[in-house]
C-alpha positions as CSV (number, residue, x, y, z in Angstrom):
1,X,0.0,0.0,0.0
2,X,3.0,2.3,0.8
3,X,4.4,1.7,-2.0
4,X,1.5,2.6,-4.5
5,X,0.5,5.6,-2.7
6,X,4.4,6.9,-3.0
7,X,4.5,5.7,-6.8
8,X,1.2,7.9,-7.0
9,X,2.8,11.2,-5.5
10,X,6.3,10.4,-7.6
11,X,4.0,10.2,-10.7
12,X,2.2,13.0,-9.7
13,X,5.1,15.1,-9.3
14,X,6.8,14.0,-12.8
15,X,3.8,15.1,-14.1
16,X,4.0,18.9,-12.9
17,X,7.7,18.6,-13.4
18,X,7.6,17.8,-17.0
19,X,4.5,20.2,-17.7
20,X,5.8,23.4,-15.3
21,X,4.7,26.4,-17.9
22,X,0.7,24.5,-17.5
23,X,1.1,23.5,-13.5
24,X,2.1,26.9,-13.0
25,X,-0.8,28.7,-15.0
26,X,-3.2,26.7,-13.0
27,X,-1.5,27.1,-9.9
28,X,-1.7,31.0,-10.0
29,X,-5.0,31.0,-11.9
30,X,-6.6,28.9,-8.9
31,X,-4.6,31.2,-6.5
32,X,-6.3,34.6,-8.1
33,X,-9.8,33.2,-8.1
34,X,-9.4,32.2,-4.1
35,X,-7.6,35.8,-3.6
36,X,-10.7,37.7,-5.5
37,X,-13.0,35.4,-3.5
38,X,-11.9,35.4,0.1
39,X,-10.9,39.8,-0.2
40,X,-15.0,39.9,-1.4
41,X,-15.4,37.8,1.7
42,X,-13.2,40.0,4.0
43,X,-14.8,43.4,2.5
44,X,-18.5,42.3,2.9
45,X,-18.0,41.0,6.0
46,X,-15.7,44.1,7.7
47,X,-18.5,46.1,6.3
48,X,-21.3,44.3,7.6
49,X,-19.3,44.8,11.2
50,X,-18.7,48.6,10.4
51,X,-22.9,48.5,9.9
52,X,-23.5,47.2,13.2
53,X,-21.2,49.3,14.9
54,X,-23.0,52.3,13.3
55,X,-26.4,51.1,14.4
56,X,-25.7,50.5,17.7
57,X,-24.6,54.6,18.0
58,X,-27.8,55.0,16.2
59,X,-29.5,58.1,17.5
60,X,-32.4,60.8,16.6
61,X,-31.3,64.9,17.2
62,X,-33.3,67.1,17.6
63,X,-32.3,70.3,17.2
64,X,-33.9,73.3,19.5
65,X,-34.2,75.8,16.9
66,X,-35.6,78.4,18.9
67,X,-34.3,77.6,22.7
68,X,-37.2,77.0,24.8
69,X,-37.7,78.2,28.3
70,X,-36.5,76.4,30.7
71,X,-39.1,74.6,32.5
72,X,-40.3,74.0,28.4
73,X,-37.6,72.2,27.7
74,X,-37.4,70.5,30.9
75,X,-41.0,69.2,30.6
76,X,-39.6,68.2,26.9
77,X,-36.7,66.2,28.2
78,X,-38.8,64.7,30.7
79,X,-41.7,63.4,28.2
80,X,-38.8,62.1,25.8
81,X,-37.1,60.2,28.5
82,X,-40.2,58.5,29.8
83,X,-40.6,56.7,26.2
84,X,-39.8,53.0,26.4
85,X,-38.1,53.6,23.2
86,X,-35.5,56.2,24.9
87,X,-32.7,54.7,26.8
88,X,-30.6,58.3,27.5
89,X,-31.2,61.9,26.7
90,X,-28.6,64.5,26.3
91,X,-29.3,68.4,26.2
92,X,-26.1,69.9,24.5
93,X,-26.3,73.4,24.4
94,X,-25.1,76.0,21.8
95,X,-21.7,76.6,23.5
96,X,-21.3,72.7,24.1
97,X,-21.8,71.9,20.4
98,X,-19.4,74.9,19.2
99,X,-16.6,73.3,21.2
100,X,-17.7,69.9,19.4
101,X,-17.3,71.2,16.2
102,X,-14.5,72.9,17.1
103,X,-12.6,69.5,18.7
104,X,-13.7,67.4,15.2
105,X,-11.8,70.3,13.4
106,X,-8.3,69.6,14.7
107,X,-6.4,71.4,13.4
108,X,-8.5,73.8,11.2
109,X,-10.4,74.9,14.5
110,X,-8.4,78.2,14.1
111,X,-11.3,79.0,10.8
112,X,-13.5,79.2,14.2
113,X,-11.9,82.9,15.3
114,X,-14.5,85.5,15.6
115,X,-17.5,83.4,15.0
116,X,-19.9,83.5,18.1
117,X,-20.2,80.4,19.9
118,X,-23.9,80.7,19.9
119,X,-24.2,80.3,16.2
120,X,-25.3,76.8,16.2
121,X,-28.5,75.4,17.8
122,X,-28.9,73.6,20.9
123,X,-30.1,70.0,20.7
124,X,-31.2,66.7,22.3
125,X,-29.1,63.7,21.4
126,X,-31.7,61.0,21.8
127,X,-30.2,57.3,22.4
128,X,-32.4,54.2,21.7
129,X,-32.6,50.4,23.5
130,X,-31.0,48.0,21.4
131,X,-34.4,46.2,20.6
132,X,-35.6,49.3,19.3
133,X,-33.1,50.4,16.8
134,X,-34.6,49.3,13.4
135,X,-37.1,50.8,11.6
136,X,-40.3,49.7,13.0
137,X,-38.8,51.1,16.3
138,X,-37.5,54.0,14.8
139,X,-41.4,55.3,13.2
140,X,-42.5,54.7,16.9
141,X,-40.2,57.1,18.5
142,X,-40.3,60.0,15.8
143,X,-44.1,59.8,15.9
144,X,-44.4,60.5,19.7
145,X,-41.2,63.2,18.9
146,X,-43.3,65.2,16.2
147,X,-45.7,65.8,19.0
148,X,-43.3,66.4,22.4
149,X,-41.0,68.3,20.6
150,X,-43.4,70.1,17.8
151,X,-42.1,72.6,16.0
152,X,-38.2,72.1,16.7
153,X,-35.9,69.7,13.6
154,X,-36.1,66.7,14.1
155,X,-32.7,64.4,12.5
156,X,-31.9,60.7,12.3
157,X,-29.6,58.4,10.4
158,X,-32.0,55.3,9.8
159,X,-32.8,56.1,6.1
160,X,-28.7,56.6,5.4
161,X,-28.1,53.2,7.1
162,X,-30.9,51.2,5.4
163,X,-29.3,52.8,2.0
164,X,-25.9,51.5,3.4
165,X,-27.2,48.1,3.8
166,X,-28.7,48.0,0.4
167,X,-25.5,48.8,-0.7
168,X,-24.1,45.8,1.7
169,X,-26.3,43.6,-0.5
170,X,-25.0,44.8,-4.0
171,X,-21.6,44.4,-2.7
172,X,-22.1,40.3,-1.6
173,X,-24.2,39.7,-4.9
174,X,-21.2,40.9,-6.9
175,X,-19.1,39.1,-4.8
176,X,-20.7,35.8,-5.5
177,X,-21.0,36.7,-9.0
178,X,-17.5,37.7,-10.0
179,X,-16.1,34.1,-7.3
180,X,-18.6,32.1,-9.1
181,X,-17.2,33.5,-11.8
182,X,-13.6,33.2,-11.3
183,X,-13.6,30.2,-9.9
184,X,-14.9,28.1,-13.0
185,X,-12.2,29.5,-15.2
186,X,-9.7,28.3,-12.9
187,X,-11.4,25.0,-12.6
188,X,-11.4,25.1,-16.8
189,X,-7.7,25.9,-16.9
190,X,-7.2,22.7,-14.7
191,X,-9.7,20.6,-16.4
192,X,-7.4,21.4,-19.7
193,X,-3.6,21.5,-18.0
194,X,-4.7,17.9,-17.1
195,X,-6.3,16.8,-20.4
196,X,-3.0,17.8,-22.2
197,X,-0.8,15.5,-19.8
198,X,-3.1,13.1,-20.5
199,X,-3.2,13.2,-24.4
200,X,1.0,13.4,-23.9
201,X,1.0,9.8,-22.2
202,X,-1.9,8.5,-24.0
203,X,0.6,5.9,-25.5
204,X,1.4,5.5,-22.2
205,X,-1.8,4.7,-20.4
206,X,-3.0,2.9,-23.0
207,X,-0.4,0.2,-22.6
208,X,-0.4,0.1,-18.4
209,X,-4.2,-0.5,-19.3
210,X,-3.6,-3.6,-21.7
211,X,-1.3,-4.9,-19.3
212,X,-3.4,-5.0,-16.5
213,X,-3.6,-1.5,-14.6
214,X,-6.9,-0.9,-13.4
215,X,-8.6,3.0,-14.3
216,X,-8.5,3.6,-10.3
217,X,-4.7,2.9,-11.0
218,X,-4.5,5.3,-14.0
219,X,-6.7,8.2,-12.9
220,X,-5.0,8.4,-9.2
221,X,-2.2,10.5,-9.7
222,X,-3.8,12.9,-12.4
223,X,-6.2,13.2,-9.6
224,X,-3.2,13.6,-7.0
225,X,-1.9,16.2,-9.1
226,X,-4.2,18.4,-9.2
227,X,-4.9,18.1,-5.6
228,X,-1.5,19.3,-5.3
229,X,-1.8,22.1,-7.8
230,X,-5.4,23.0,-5.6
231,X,-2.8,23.0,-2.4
232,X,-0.5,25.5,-3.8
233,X,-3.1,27.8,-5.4
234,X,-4.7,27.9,-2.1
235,X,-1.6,28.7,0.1
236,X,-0.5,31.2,-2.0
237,X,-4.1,33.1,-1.6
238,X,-3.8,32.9,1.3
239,X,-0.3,34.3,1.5
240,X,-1.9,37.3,-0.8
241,X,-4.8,37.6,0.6
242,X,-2.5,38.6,4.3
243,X,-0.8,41.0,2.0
244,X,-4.1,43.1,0.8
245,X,-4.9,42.5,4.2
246,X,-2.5,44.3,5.8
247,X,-0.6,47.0,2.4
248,X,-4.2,47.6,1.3
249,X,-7.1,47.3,3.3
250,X,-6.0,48.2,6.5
251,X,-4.5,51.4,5.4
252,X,-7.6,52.0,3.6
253,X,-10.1,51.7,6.9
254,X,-7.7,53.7,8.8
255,X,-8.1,56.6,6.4
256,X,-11.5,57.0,6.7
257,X,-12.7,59.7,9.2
258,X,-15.8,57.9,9.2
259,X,-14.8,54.9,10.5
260,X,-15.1,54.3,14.4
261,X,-11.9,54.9,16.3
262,X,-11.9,51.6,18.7
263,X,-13.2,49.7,15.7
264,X,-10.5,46.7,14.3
265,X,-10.7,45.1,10.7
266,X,-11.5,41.3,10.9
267,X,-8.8,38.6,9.0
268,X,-10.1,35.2,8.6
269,X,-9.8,33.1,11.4
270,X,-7.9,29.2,11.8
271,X,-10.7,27.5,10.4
272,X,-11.5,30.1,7.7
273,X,-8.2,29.8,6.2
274,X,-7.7,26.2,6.1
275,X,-11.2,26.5,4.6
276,X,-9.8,28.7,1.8
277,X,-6.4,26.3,1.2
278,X,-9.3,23.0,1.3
279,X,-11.1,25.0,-1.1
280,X,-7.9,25.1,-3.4
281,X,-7.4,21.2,-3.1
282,X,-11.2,21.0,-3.6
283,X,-10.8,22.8,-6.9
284,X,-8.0,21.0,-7.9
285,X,-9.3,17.8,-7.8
286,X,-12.6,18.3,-9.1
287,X,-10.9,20.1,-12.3
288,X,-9.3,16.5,-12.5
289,X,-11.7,14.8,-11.9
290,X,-14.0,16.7,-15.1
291,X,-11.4,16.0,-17.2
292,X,-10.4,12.3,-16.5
293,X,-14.5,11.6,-17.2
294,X,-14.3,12.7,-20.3
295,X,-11.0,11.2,-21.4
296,X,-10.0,7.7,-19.8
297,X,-12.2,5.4,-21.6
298,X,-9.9,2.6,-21.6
């Protein structure tokens, strides 16, 4: 038994020795396809992560437009925070929100000089339960708000965030689509690389079949190559993907000023990755395998 399986992987590996130019085109053709595949995967996924962080600072503002007395706006703050809806209520006043904008400036707070710090509207920052921060939750809250705090402007990012996740969805649709589609012209390229070593030993396999090899015998180390060639293709996207990882993506989220400061892109995890390099063997062999079918009829 030893013996056979190590004349199978000698076989195997004459046969990518002797064919380099094709093992290597399959190789890196398979590796592309489970790059393009798994950075879709990384994207949709660090973006689905960015959406939930979002939605849990969900809030509604509403901005005092004309400042109320103050025993009007405490009655307001009072009705607001008695909604089951409401889980905190913040009333930041025109000073407070001048220094705000002036801290998210930075550096260009100095275009601030001379302009009056009452210039910009006090509000009520308006935090939600988790349970209620979706859009059924959401009509609820703004309902009761049009009536408590009537007349004042009333802001919230739900309809931006619903648009967001629609755009989440196009995102993993064209992921699937372009992987689907990248993955069958790899598993063409190694269908073909292994129909041309087979049409090279034709001779060859003809006669172990006349004297006695069985088409288990025959077919194993096409099929063993390929696995191989899967094997390689996925370790090197993997190797590739870590690079995007870290030269592109990464460097990307980090210049974002939208993006949250605590939050942390995600890499695939143990499994995920010996996932991806399975996939690669996966591919491999079933590229073989659609080949041999249509080939070996000795």
């Amino acid at each position: 038994m030893l013996d056979k399986m190590r004349y199978f992987i000698m076989r195997a590996l004459r046969n990518m020795r002797q064919w380099p130019f094709l093992c290597a085109a399959s190789v890196l053709t398979m590796a592309v396809a489970l790059t393009m595949v798994a950075t879709f995967f990384l994207v949709v996924v660090n973006v689905e992560q960015l959406t939930q962080r979002w939605s849990k600072d969900l809030q509604v503002v509403v901005y005092l437009d004309r400042a109320p007395a103050p025993s009007a706006l405490t009655q307001m703050v009072s009705s607001i925070r008695e909604m089951a809806e409401v889980a905190q209520v913040i009333h930041v006043t025109p000073a407070e929100a001048m220094a705000q904008f002036r801290q998210r400036l930075g550096e260009n707070a100095a275009l601030l000089q001379g302009v009056d710090n009452d210039i910009l509207p006090g509000s009520l920052e308006i935090a939600l339960h988790a349970q209620y921060q979706q859009r059924d939750g959401m009509d609820q809250l703004l309902a009761r708000l049009k009536t408590v705090a009537a007349g004042h402007d009333i802001h919230y990012g739900q309809d931006w965030l619903e648009r967001f996740e629609s755009f989440v969805s196009v995102l993993r649709l064209t992921g699937l689509a372009l992987g689907g589609f990248l993955l069958f012209a790899a598993l063409f390229i190694v269908s073909n690389t292994i129909r041309l070593t087979f049409y090279a030993r034709r001779d060859e396999l003809e006669i172990m079949a006349l004297v006695g090899a069985t088409e288990r015998f025959i077919k194993t180390p096409f099929l063993l190559e390929g696995a191989l060639q899967g094997l390689f293709g996925g370790l090197l996207a993997l190797l590739a993907l870590t690079l995007i990882f870290k030269g592109i993506l990464v460097e990307i989220v980090h210049s974002l000023w939208v993006t949250p400061a605590a939050f942390s892109l995600l890499f695939l995890n143990g499994h995920q990755q010996l996932i991806l390099v399975f996939g690669g063997v996966l591919l491999g062999v079933f590229g073989s395998l659609t080949s041999l079918k249509k080939l070996i009829q000795i």
